[in-house]
C-alpha positions as CSV (number, residue, x, y, z in Angstrom):
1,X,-10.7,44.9,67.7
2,X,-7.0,46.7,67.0
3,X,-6.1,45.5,70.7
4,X,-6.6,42.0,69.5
5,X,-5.4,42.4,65.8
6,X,-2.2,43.7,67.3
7,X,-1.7,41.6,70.1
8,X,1.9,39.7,70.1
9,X,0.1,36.4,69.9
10,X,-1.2,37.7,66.1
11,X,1.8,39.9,64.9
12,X,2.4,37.0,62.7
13,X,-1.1,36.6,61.4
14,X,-1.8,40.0,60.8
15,X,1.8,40.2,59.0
16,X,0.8,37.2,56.6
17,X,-2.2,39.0,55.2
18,X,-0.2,42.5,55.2
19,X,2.4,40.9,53.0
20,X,-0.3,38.7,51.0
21,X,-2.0,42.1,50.2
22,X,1.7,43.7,49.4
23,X,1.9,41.0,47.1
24,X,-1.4,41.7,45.5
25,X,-0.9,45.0,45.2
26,X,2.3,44.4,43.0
27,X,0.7,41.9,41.1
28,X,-2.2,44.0,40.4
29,X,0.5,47.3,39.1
30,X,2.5,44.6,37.1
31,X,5.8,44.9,39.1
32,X,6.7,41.5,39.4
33,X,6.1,38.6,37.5
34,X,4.8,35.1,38.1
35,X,7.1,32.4,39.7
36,X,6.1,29.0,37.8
37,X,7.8,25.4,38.4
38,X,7.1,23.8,35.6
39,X,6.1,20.4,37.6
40,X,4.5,17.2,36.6
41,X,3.1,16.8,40.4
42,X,-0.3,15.4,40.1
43,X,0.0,12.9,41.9
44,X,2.5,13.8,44.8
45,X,3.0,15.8,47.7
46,X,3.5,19.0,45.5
47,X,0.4,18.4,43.3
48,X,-1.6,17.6,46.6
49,X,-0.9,21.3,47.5
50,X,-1.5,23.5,44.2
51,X,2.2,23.0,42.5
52,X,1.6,23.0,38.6
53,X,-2.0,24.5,39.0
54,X,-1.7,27.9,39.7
55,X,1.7,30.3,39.6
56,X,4.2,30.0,42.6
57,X,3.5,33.7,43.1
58,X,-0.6,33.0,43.4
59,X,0.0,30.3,45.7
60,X,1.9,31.8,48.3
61,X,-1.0,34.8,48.4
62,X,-3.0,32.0,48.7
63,X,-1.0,30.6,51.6
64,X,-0.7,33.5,53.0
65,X,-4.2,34.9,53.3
66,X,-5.5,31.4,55.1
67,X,-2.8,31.4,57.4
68,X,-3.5,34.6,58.8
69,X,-7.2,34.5,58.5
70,X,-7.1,30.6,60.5
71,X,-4.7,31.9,62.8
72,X,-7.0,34.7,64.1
73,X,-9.9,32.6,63.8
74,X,-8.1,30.4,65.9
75,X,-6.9,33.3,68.1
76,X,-10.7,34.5,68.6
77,X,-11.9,30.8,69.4
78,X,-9.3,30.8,72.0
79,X,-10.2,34.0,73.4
80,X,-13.5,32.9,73.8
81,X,-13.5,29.7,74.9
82,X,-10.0,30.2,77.6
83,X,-10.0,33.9,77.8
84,X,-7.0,34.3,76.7
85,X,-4.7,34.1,73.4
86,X,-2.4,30.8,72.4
87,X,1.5,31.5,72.4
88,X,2.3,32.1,68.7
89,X,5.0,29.2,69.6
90,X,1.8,27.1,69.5
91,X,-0.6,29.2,66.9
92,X,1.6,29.7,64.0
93,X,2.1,26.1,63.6
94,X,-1.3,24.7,64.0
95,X,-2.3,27.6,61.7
96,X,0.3,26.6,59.3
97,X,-0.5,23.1,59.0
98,X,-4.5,23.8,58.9
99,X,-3.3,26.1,55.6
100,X,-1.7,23.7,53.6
101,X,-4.7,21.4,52.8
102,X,-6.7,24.4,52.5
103,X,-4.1,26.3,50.2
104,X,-4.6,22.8,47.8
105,X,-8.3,22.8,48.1
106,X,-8.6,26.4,47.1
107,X,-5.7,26.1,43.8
108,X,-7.7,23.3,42.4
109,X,-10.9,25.4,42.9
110,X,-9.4,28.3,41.1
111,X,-7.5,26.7,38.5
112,X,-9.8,25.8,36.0
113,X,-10.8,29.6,36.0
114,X,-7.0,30.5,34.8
115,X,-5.7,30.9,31.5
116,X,-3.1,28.3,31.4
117,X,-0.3,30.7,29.7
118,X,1.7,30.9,32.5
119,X,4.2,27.9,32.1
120,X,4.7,27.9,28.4
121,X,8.2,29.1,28.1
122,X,9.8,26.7,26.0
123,X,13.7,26.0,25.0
124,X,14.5,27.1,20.9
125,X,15.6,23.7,20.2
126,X,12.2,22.4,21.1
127,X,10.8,24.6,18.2
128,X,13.2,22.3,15.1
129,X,10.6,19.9,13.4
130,X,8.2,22.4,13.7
131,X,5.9,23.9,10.6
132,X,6.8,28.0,10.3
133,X,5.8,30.9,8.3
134,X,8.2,33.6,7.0
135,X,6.3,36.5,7.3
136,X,9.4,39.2,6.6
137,X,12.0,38.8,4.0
138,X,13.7,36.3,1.8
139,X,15.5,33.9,3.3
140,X,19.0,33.5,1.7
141,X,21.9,31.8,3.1
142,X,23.7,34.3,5.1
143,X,20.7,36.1,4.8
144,X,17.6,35.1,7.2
145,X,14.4,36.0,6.9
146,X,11.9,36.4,10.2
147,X,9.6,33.7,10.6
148,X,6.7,33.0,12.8
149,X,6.2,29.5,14.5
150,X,3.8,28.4,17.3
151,X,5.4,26.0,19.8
152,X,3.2,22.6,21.5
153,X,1.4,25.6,23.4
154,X,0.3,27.6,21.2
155,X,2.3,30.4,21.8
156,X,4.3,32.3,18.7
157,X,7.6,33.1,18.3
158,X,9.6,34.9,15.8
159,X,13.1,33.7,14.9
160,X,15.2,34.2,11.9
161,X,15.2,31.5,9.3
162,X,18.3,30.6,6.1
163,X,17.7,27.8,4.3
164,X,19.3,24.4,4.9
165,X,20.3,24.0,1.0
166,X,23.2,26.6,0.2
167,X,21.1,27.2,-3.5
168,X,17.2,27.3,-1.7
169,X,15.9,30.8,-1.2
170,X,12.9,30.9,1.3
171,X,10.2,33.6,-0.3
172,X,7.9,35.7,2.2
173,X,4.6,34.2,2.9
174,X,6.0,30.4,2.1
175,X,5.5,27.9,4.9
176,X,8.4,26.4,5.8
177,X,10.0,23.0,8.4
178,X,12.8,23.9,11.0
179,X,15.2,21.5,10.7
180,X,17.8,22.5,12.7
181,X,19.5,25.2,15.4
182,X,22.5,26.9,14.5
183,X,23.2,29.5,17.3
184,X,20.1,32.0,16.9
185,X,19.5,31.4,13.3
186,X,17.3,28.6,12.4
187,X,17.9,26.4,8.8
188,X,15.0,25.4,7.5
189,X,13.7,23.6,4.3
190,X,11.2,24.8,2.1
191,X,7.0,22.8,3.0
192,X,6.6,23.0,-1.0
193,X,3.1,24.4,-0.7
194,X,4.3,28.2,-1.9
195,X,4.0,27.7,-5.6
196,X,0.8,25.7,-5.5
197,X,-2.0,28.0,-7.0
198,X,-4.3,29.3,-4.4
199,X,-8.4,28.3,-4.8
């Protein structure tokens, strides 16, 4: 079995899955991050092969651990059935273009399995229209307040709040719209629901 797993024909099999389980191995300690494209590819060539559904990062693993596995497979068959190995001139690309279809079939398999975190990055200016809480200090002008607001994701993010009227203070615990961007501070107006009594 080692003669044929390290055969020149299959260095480049065996050295997919080595780096596929490299890769897992990092992923699994938290080295390295996920690479995402945030793609609308449903319904091209991209979508067709995983794009959008699973992280960049997963994918190539995913690549790369059917490429090596179809290549030997096809290695093995070859073996058998000629007695002897293909030229990896010939293998690698067979093996590569058998992967491909397979790499899609196996993303959209494993994607609804996924928490669908991964590509929620958003700009800041994306956040202005949205409904946020101060949840530390009062918010003055020239004095901001932190404030918590979930983006179209659901994700929170903290920025610091003044209030668009130079004579408005923003009280902790008052919801509150972003209206606009100004560098990192955000001006915001007050939602009017702090002073109503509570039931």
């Amino acid at each position: 079995m080692a003669a044929f797993l390290f055969a020149t024909e299959n260095i480049v099999f065996v050295s997919a899955i080595v780096l596929m389980l490299l890769i897992g191995a990092v992923q699994a300690i938290g080295v390295a991050g996920d690479f995402d494209l945030d793609l609308h590819a449903d319904t091209d060539l991209l979508g067709w092969l995983g794009f959008g559904r699973l992280p960049l990062l997963m994918l190539l693993t995913i690549f790369l651990a059917l490429f090596g596995m179809i290549g030997l497979i096809g290695q093995h068959l070859a073996l058998d059935f000629t007695g002897a190995l293909l030229s990896p001139l010939m293998a690698a690309p067979a093996a590569a273009i058998a992967s491909l279809p397979a790499t899609g079939v196996v993303a959209r398999l494993l994607s609804p399995f996924l928490p669908r975190d991964q590509s929620s990055a958003v700009p800041l200016d994306t956040l202005v229209g949205s409904f946020a809480r101060i949840v530390t200090g009062i918010a003055r002008t020239g004095s901001p307040a932190r404030a918590r607001v979930e983006d179209h994701y659901g994700q929170a993010h903290y920025v610091m709040v003044e209030p668009d009227n130079a004579d408005q203070t923003l009280e902790e615990g008052e919801t509150i719209l972003l209206v606009r961007r100004e560098d990192h501070v955000f001006r915001a107006i007050s939602h009017g629901d702090h002073y109503l009594p509570r039931l």
